[in-house]
C-alpha positions in Angstrom: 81.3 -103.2 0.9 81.9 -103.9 4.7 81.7 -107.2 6.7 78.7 -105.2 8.7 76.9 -105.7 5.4 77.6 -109.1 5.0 76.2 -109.9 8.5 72.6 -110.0 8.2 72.5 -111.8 11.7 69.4 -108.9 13.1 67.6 -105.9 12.1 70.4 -102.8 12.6 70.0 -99.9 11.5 72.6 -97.2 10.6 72.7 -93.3 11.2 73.9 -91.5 8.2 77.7 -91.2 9.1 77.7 -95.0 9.1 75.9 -95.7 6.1 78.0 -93.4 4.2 81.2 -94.7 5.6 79.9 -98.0 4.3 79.3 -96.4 0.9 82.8 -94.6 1.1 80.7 -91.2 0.2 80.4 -88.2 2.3 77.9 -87.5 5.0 76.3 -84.6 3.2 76.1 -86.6 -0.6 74.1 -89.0 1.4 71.9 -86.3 3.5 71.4 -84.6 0.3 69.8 -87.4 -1.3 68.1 -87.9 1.6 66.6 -84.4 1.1 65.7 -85.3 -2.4 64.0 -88.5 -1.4 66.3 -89.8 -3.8 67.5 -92.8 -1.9 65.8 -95.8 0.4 65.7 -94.9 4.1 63.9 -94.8 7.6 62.7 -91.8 9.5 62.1 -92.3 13.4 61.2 -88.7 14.3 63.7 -86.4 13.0 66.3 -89.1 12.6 67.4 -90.6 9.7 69.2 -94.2 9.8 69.6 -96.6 7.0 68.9 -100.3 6.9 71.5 -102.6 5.4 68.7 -103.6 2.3 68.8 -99.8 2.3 72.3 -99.5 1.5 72.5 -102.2 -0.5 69.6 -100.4 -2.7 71.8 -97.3 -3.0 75.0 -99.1 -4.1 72.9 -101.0 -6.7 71.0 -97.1 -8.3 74.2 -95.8 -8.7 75.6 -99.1 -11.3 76.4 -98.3 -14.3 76.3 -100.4 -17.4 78.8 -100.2 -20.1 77.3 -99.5 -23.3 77.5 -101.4 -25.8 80.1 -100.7 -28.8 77.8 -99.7 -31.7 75.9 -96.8 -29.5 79.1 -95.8 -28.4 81.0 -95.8 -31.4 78.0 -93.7 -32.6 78.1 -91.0 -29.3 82.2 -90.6 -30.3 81.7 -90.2 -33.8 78.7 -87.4 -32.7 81.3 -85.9 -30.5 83.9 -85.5 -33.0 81.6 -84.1 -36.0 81.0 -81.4 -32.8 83.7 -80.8 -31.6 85.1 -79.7 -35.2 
């Protein structure tokens, strides 16, 4: 991600413009998952910031897996009889 990450020398914290530079998203994906108490963070008053276990956490929810070949085999084949 970024060598800030990878430097877990202290507690930092990170406002929302940071974090979502680290995440290479926009400011307002993050604040709207934010809103939706969808992702890991800190409030201090009315301010938001981000930990780096907290970004970390929000890079991992978003992996995907790749399926494996029978179920997807089965999903194309389902798309195709629909499709038709």
């Amino acid at each position: 991600m970024n060598d800030r990450l990878n430097e877990r020398s202290g507690f930092e914290l990170f406002t929302k413009e940071e974090a979502a530079e680290m995440l290479k998203v926009s400011p307002e994906w993050l604040q709207k998952r934010v809103t939706r108490n969808e992702v890991p963070h800190t409030r201090l008053g009315k301010h938001v910031r981000f930990t780096v276990d907290h970004i970390q956490a929000i890079a991992v929810q978003g992996e995907v897996k790749p399926a494996e070949y029978g179920m997807t085999y089965a999903l194309m084949k389902k798309g195709a009889r629909s499709a038709a």
